[in-house]
C-alpha positions in Angstrom: 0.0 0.0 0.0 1.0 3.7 -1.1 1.9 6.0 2.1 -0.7 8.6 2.3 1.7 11.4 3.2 3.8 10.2 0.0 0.4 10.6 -2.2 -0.1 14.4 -0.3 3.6 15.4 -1.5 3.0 13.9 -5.3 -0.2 15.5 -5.5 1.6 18.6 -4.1 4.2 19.3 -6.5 2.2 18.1 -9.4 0.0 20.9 -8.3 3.0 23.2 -7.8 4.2 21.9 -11.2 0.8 22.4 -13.3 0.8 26.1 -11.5 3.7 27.0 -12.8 3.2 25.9 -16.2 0.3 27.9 -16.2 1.6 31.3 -15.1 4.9 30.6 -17.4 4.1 28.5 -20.3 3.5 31.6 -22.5 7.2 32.9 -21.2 8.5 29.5 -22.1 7.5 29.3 -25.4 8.9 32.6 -26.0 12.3 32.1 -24.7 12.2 28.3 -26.5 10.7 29.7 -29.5 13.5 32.8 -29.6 16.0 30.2 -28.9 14.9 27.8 -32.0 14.8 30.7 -34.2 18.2 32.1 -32.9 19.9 28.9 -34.0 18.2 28.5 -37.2 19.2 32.6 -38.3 22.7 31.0 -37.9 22.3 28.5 -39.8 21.0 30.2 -42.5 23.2 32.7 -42.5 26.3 30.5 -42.3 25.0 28.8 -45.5 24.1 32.5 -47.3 27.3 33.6 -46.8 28.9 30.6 -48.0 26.9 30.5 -51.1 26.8 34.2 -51.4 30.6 34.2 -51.3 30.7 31.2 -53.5 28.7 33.1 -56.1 30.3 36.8 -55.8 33.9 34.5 -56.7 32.1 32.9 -59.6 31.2 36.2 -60.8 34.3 38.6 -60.1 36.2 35.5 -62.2 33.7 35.7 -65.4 34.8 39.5 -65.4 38.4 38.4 -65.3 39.1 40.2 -61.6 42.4 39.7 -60.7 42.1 36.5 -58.5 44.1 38.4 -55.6 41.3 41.0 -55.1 38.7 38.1 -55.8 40.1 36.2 -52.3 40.3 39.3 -50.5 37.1 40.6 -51.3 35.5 37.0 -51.1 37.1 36.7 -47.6 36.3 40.3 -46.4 32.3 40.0 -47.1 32.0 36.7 -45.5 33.2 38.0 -41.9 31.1 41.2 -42.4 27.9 38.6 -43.5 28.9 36.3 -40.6 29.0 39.7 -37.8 25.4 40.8 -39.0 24.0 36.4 -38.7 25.7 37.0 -34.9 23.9 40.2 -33.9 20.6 39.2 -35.5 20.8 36.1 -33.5 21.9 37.7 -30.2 18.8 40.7 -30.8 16.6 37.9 -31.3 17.5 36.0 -28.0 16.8 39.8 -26.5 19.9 40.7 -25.9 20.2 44.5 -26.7 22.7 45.0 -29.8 23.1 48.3 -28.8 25.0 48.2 -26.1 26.4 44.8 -26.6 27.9 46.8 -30.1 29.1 49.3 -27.4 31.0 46.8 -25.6 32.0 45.1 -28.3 33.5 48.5 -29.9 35.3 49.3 -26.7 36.8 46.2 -26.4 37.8 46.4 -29.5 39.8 49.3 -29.1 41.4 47.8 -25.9 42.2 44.4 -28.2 43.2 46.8 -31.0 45.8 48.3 -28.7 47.3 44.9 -27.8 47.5 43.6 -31.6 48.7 46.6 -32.9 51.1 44.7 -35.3 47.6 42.5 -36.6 46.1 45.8 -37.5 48.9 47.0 -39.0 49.1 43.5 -41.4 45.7 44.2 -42.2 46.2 47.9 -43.3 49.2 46.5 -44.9 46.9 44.0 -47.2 44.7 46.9 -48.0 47.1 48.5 -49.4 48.8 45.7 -51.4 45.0 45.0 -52.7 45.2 48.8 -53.7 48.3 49.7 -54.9 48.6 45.6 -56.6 52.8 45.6 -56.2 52.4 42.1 -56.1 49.5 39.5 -57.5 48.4 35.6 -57.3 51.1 33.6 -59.2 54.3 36.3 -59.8 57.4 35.2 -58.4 59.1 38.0 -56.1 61.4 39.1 -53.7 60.2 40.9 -50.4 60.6 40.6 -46.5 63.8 38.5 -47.0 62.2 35.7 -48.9 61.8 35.0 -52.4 58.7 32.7 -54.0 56.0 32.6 -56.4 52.6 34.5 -54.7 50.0 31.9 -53.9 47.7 33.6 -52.4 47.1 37.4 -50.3 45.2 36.9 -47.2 44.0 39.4 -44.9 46.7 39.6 -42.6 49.6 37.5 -44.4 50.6 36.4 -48.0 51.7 32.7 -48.8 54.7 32.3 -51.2 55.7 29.1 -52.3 59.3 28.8 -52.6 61.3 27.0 -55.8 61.7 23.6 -53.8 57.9 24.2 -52.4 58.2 25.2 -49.1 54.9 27.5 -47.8 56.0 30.3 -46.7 53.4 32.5 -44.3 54.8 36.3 -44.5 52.9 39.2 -42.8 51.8 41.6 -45.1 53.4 44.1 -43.2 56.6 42.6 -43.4 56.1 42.8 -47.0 54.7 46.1 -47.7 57.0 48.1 -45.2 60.2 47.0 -47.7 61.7 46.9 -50.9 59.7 44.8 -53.3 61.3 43.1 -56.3 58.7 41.5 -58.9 60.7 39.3 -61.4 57.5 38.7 -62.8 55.2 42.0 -63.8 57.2 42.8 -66.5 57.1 41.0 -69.6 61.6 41.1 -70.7 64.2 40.1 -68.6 68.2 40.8 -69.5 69.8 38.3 -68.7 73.6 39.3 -67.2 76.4 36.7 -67.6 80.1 36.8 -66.9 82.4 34.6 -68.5 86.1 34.3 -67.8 88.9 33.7 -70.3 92.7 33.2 -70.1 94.9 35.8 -70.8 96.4 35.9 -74.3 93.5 34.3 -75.5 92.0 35.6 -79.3 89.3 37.9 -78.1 88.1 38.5 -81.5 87.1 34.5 -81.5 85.9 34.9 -78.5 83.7 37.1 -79.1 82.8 35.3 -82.2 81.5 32.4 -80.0 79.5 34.1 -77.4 77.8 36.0 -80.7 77.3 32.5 -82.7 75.5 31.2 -79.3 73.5 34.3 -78.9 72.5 34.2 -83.2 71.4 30.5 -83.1 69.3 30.9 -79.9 65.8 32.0 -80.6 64.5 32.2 -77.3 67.4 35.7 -77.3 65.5 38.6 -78.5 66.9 41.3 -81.2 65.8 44.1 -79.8 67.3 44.9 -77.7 70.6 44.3 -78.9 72.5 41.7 -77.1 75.9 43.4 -75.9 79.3 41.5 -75.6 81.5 43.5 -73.8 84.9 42.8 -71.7 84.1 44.0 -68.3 86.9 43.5 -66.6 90.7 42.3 -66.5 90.9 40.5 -63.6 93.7 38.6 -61.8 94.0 35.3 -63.7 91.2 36.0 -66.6 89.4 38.5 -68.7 86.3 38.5 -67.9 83.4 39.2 -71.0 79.7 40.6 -70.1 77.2 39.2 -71.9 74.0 41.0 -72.0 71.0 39.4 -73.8 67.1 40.2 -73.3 64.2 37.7 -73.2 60.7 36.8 -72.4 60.4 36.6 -68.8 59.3 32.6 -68.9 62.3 31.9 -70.8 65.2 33.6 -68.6 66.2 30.9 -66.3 66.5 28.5 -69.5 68.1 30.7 -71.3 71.0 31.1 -68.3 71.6 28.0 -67.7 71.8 26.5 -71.6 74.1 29.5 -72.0 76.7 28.1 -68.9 76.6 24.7 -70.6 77.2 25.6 -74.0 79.9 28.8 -73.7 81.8 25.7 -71.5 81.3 23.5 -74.6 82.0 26.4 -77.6 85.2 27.8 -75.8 86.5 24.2 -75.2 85.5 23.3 -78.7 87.5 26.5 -80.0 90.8 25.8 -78.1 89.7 29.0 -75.7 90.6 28.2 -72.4 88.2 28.7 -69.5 90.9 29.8 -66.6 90.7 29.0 -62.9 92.7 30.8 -60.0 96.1 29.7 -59.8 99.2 31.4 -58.0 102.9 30.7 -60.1 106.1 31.0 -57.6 109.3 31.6 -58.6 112.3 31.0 -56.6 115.5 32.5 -57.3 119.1 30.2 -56.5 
């Protein structure tokens, strides 16, 4: 059998229970039904912004935007989608956006003060969108690191170096020094130096560095290739050769010029010297 003052206290709190369903069921459903709607806004707006991103790329590409301002901008509209999903979310839970922007603002500026050096990458990418001294895919030199651009982030830019290495480089680093872009401009000279041994024919020489430079049609005409002795140092004289190409043809062109002026000057009885000391000693 049931204890009666067991039954009393069930029948109590059920009562208390059913009570307070009564005087709080419409505030329930409020808060649940603010809650629900809270989650699903961010839902939604997690997927908007990732197809409306998605879709922005697609179109900046048909009109052939450079891809380094499509990232940027692409990146730059999804946090700004993503802040407005949060604070429609939070204003619907009825938190008041006001001053929670308030707070957020001056908490910024305290966090702004402490990553002063983030802020300043940022700025920095700005600018480099801006000002475009470097784009996706050129190969340059800058902060002490050389590499072909993958990609221009917010606060850093990703090279890939020749033996590909990543390499993370703030954009401050970057914009606050001297930039060299082997790649914006369409000719490169290429600058040689080639060594011969004194009392050598420099006539024929010359000949042979001209012959190379003649039967080589990645060498451009204009402008004129120069062949020029630079300098008579101590154990050769040393010829400049100058030549101009297409940028995607320099490094081949330098190195098929070190193999064959080696073969050329052999093949001509033109000695290549290397350093050497002769002694003399007197009896």
């Amino acid at each position: 059998m049931s204890n009666p003052i067991d039954t009393i206290q069930s029948d109590k709190l059920a009562k208390e229970a059913m009570n307070w369903w009564t005087n709080n069921s419409d505030l329930v459903v409020k808060y649940a039904t603010n809650i629900v709607t809270a989650i699903i806004i961010l839902i939604v707006g997690w997927i908007f912004a990732s197809l409306f991103c998605r879709s922005l790329r697609k179109l900046m590409n048909i009109k052939k935007i450079d891809s380094t301002i499509v990232l940027f901008v692409s990146n730059l509209t999804r946090y700004a989608i993503l802040a407005f999903v949060v604070i429609a979310a939070l204003s619907r839970l009825g938190i008041q956006t006001a001053s929670f922007v308030a707070v957020i603002g001056a908490a910024g500026l305290a966090v702004g003060l402490a990553l002063q050096g983030s802020l300043s990458n940022f700025a920095a990418g700005v600018l480099i969108i801006m000002f475009r001294p470097i784009k996706v895919s050129e190969f340059i030199e800058a902060a002490g690191t050389t590499g072909v651009v993958k990609e221009i982030s917010i606060f850093s830019t990703i090279l890939t170096t020749g033996d590909n290495k990543m390499i993370v480089v703030p954009n401050n680093a970057i914009i606050s020094g001297n930039i060299i872009n082997y790649s914006r401009m369409e000719t490169r000279r290429v600058d040689m130096e080639f060594g011969v041994a004194y009392g050598s024919d420099l006539k024929k020489t010359r000949e042979v560095f001209a012959d190379l430079i003649k039967n080589d049609t990645r060498i451009l005409k204009d402008p004129a290739p120069q062949i020029v002795v630079g300098e008579l140092a101590a154990s050769s004289i040393n010829f400049k050769v100058r030549v101009w190409v297409n940028n995607a043809d320099y490094w081949g062109v330098y190195f098929d010029m070190q193999e064959n002026v080696a073969e050329k000057l052999a093949a001509a009885g033109i000695e290549i010297p290397f350093p050497q000391v002769s002694v003399h000693m007197d009896k």
